[in-house]
C-alpha positions as CSV (number, residue, x, y, z in Angstrom):
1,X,0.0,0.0,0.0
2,X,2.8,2.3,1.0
3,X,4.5,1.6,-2.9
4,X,1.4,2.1,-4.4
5,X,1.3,5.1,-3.1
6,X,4.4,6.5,-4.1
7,X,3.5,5.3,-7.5
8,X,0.3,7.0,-7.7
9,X,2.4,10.4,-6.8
10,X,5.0,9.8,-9.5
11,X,2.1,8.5,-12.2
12,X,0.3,11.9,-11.0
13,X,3.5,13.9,-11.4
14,X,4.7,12.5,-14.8
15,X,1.0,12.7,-16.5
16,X,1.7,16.6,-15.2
17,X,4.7,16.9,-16.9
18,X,3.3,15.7,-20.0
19,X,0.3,17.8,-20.4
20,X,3.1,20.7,-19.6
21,X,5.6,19.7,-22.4
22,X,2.6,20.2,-24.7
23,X,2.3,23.7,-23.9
24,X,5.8,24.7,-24.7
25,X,6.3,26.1,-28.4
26,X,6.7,24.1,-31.1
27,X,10.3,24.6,-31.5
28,X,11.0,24.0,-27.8
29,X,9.5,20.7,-27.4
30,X,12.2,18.6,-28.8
31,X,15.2,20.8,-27.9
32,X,13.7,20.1,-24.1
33,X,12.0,16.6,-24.0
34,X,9.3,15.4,-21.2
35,X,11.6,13.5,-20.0
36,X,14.3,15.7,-19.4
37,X,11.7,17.9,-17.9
38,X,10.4,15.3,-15.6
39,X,14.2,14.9,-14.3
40,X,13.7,18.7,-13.7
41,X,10.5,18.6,-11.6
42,X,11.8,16.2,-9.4
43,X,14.7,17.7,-8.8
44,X,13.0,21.1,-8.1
45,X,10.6,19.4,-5.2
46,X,13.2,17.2,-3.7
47,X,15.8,20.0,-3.6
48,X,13.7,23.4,-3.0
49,X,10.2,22.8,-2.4
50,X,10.8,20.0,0.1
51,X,9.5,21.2,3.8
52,X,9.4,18.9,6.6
53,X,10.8,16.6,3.5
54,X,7.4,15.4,2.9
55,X,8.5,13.4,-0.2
56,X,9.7,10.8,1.7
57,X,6.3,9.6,2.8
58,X,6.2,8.5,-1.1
59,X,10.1,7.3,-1.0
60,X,8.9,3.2,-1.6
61,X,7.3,4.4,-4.6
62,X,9.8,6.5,-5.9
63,X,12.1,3.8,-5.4
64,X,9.8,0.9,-6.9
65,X,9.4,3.8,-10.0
66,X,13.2,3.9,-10.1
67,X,14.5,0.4,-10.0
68,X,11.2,-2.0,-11.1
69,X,9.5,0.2,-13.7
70,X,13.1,1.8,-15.7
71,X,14.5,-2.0,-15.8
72,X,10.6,-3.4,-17.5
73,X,10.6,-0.2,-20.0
74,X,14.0,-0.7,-20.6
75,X,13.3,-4.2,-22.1
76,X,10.5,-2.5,-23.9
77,X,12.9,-0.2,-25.9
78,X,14.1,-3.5,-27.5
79,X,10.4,-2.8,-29.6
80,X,12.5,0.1,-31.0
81,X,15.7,-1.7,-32.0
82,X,16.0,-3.2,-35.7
83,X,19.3,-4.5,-36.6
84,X,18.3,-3.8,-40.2
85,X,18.8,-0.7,-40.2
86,X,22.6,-1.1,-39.9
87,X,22.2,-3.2,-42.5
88,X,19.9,0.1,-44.4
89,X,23.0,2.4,-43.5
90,X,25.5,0.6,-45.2
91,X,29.4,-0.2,-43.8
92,X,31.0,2.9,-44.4
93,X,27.9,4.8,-42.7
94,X,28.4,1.7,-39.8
95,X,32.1,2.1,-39.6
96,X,31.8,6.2,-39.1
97,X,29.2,4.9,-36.3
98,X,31.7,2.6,-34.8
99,X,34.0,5.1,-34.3
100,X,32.4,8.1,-32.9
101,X,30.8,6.0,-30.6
102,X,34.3,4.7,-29.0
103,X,36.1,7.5,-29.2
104,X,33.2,9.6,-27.7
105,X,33.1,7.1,-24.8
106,X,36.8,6.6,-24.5
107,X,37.2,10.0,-24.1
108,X,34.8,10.7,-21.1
109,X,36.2,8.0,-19.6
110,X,39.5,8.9,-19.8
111,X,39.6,12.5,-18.5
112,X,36.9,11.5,-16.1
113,X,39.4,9.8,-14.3
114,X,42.2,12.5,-15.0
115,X,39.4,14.7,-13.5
116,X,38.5,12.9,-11.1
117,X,35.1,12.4,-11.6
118,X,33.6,9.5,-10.6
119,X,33.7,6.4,-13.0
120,X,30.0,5.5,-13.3
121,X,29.1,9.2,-13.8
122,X,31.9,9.8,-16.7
123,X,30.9,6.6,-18.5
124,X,27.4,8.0,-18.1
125,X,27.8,11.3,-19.9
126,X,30.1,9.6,-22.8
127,X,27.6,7.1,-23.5
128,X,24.9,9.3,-23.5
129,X,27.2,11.5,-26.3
130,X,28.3,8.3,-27.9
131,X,24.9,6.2,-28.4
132,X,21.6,7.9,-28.0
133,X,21.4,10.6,-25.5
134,X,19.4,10.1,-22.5
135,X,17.3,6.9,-23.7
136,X,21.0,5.4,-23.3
137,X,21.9,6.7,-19.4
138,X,18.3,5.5,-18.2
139,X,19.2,2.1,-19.9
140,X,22.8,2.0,-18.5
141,X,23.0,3.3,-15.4
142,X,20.9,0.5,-13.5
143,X,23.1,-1.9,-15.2
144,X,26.1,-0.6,-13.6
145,X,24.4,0.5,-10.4
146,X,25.1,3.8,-10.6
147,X,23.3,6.4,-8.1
148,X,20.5,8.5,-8.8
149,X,22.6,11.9,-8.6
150,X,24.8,10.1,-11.6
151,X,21.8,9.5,-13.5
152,X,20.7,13.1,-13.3
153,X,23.8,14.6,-13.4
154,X,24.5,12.8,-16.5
155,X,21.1,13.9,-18.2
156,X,21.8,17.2,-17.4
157,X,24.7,17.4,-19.1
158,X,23.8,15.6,-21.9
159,X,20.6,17.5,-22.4
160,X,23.0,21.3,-22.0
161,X,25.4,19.9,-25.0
162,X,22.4,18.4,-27.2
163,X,20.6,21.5,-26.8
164,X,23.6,23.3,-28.0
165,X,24.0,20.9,-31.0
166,X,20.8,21.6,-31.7
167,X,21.3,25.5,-32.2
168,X,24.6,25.4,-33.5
169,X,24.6,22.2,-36.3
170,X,22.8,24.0,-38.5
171,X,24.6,27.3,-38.3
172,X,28.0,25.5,-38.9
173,X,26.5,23.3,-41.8
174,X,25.2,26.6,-43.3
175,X,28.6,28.4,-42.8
176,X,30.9,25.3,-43.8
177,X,28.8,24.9,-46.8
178,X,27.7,21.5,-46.3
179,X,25.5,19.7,-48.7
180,X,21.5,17.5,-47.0
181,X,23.6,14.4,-47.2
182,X,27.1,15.3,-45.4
183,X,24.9,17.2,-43.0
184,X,22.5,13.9,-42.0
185,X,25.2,11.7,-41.9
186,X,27.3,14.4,-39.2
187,X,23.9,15.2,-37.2
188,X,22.9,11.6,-37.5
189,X,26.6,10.4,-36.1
190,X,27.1,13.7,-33.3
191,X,24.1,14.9,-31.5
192,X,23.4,13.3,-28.7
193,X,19.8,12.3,-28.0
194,X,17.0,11.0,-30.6
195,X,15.1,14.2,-30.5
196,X,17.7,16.5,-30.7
197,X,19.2,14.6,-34.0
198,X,15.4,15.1,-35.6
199,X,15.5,19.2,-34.3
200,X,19.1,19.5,-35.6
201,X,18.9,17.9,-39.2
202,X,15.3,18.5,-40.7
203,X,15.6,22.2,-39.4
204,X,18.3,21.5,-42.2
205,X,16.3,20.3,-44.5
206,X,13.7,16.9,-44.9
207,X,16.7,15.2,-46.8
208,X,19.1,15.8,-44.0
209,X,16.4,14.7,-41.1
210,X,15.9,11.6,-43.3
211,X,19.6,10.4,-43.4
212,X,20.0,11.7,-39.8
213,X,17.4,9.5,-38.7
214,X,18.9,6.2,-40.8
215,X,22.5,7.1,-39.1
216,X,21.1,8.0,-35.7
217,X,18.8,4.6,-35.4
218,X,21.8,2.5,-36.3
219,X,23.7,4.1,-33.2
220,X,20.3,3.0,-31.1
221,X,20.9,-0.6,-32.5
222,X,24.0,-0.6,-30.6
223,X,23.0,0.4,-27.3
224,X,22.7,-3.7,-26.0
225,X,26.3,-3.9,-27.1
226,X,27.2,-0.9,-25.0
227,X,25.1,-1.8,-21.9
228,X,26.7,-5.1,-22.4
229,X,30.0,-3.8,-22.4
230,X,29.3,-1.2,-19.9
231,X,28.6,-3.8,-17.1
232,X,31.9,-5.7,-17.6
233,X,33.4,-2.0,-17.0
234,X,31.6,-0.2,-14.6
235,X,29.2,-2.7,-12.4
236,X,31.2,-3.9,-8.9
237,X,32.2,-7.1,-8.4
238,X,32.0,-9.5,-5.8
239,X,35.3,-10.0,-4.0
240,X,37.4,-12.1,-6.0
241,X,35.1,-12.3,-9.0
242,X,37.0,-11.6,-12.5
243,X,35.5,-9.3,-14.7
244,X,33.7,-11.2,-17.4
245,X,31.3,-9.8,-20.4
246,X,29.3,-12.5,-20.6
247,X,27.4,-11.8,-17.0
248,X,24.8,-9.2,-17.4
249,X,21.8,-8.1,-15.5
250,X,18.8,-10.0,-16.8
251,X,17.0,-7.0,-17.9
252,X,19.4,-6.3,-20.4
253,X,19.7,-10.0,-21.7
254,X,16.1,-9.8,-21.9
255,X,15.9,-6.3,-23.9
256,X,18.5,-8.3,-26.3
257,X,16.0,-10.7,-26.7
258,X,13.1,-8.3,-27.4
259,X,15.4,-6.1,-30.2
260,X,16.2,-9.6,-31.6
261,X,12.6,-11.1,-32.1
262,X,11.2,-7.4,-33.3
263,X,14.4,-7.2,-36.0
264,X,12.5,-11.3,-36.9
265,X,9.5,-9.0,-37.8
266,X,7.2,-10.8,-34.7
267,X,6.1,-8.3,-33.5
268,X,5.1,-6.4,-36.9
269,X,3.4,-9.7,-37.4
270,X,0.9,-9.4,-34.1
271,X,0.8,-5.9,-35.6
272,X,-0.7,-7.4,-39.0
273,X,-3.3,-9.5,-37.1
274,X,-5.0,-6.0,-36.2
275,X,-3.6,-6.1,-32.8
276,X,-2.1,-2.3,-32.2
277,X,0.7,-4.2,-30.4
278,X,3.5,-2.2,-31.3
279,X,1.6,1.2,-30.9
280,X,0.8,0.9,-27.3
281,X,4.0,-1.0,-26.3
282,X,5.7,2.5,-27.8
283,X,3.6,4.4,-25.8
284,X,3.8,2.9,-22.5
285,X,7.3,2.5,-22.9
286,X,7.6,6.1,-23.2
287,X,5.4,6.7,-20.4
288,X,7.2,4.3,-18.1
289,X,10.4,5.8,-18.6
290,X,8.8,9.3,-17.9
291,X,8.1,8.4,-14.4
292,X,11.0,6.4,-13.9
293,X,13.4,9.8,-14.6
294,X,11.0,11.9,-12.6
295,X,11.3,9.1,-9.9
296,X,15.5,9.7,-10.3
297,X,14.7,13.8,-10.2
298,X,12.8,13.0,-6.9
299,X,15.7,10.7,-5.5
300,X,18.6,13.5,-6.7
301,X,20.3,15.0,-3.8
302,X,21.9,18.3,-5.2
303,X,24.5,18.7,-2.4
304,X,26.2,15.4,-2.8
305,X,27.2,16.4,-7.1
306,X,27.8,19.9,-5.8
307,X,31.7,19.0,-5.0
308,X,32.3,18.1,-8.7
309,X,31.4,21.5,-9.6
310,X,32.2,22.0,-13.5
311,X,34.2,19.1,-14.2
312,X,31.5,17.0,-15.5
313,X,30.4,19.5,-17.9
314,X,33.9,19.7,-18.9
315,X,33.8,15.9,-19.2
316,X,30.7,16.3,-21.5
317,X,32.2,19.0,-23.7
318,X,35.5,17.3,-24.6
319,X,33.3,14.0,-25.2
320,X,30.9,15.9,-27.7
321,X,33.6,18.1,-29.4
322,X,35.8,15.6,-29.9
323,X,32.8,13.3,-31.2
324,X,31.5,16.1,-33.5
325,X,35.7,16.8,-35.0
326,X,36.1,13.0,-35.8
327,X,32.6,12.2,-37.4
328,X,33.1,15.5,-39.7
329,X,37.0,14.5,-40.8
330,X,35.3,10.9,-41.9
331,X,32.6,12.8,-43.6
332,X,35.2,14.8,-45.5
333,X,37.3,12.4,-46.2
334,X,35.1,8.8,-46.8
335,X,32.4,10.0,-47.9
C-alpha cells in the first residue's frame, strides 16, 4: 500500500509533466524533451520545495518507480531496435558509427578519471554522447548500479550539449557549406539524443532529417552492445570475482532478446493480425520511462554532485567536441 502510493504520486506527477511539455512552443518541445523535464521537476521538489521533507512519505514508490518500472521499460525499448537498419546504413555509414561511438566514450572515460570524476558518472555522460542521449543513461545506469545523482547529473549534461548541438549544427553546416547528405550523416553520427538529432537535421532540410534518422537509429541498435560492455566495465564485483562480459543483468539479456525477435519481424506480425501491439507498447514505454526519470529527479540530492562542480560538464564538452571533429573528418574524407 505504502509503494502504491508512491507510484500513484509519481504516475500523477509524470502525466503533469506531459500535459506541460505540450504547452511549450513548437520549437522547444524537442530541444527540451518530457523526460528531461520530468528529471527537472523532481529535482526542483526534492531539492527546494521540500519542507518537513514530505517526499519521503512516497520514497517506496519512488524507489519501486526507479529500480522496477526503468529496468521493465528498458526491455520495452528493445520494440524500437532493428538490426536492419545497420544493414539500411551501409558499412562505411556503420564504420563512421563505430568510431564516434568509441572514441566519444573513451574520451569521457579517460579525463573522467584525470578529472577525477567518478567512473559511473563519466561513462554516463560519454555514452549518452556516444549512443543515443538520455534513452542510453536511463538504460545504462541500472546496469552498472550507478546512483540516482549520476543519472541526473549525466542527463543534465547531456541535455546542455544536445541542446547546444541543436542551435549550432545548422549554423555551422550553413557556414561550412555542407550539402543535405554530409549534413544527416554528421547530425545523425554527433548529437546526442534521438530528438535532438530530428530538431538538428530537418531544421536543415527533410533530406538531411531523413539520413539523420537512418544514421542515428543504427547508433540506437547498438545500445545492447554498449550496456553489455558497460557492465563488464563499470558494475562492482563481488570479492574475487573476474570481470567477465558475458554476465549481465537480466533485464538487459532480456531487452537483447526483445530487439532480436522485433528485428524477426514478430512483433510487426501481431501488428498485421490487427492487434495495435507495437503502438501501445511505444507508448507505454515512453510513459514508463517518464516516471521512472521523474522518480531519479525526486531521489537527486543536489548537495552530494555539488563538490564536482564544473568538471563534468567539462567531461561532457571534450566527449561531444571531440565526437562532432572526428565524425566531420570521416565525412570529409570517406564519404
Amino acid at each position: 500500500m505504502v509503494v502504491l502510493k508512491g507510484l500513484v504520486f509519481v504516475f500523477c506527477l509524470s502525466m503533469g509533466c506531459q500535459y506541460l511539455h505540450k504547452l511549450f512552443p513548437e520549437f522547444l518541445q524537442p530541444v527540451l524533451g518530457v523526460v528531461v523535464l520530468g528529471v527537472l521537476v523532481g529535482v526542483v521538489l526534492r531539492n527546494f520545495l521540500n519542507p518537513g521533507n514530505w517526499i519521503q512519505r512516497y520514497e517506496k514508490g519512488i524507489h519501486f518507480s526507479f529500480n522496477k518500472l526503468l529496468k521493465f521499460s528498458i526491455v520495452l525499448l528493445g520494440l524500437r531496435i532493428s538490426f536492419q537498419e545497420v544493414i539500411n546504413v551501409g558499412g562505411k555509414g556503420l564504420l563512421l558509427v563505430i568510431i564516434t561511438i568509441s572514441l566519444g566514450w573513451f574520451m569521457a572515460h579517460w579525463l573522467g578519471k584525470k578529472l577525477g570524476v567518478p567512473a559511473k558518472l563519466a561513462g554516463l555522460i560519454g555514452i549518452g554522447t556516444a549512443v543515443c542521449g538520455n534513452t542510453a543513461i536511463s538504460a545504462t545506469g541500472p546496469a552498472i548500479n550507478a546512483s540516482d545523482e549520476e543519472i541526473s547529473f549525466a542527463i543534465a549534461t547531456n541535455t546542455l550539449f544536445g541542446t547546444l548541438a541543436v542551435l549550432l549544427y545548422p549554423l555551422m553546416g550553413h557556414f561550412i557549406g555542407m550539402d543535405d547528405f554530409a549534413f544527416g550523416m554528421w547530425a545523425g553520427a554527433a548529437v546526442n539524443d534521438t530528438s535532438q538529432v530530428l530538431a538538428t537535421a530537418f531544421s536543415y532540410s527533410d533530406a538531411a532529417g531523413e539520413i539523420a534518422t537512418t544514421v542515428k537509429l543504427t547508433r540506437n541498435t547498438l545500445m545492447g552492445v554498449v550496456i553489455v560492455i558497460a557492465t563488464s566495465i563499470y558494475a562492482p564485483k563481488k570479492e574475487g570475482e573476474k570481470k567477465s562480459f558475458f554476465k549481465i543483468p537480466g533485464f538487459v539479456l532480456m531487452f537483447l532478446i526483445v530487439a532480436i525477435l522485433n528485428s524477426l519481424g514478430l512483433f510487426q506480425w501481431i501488428d498485421s493480425r490487427h492487434i495495435p501491439f507495437l503502438s501501445v507498447a511505444k507508448k507505454l514505454t515512453s510513459f514508463l520511462i517518464l516516471m521512472a526519470l521523474t522518480a531519479v529527479g525526486l531521489n537527486t540530492n543536489l548537495k552530494s554532485m555539488k563538490v564536482l562542480g564544473v568538471k563534468p560538464l567539462i567531461v561532457g564538452f571534450s566527449s561531444a567536441t571531440l565526437v562532432s571533429i572526428i565524425s566531420l573528418i570521416i565525412i570529409h574524407f570517406v564519404f
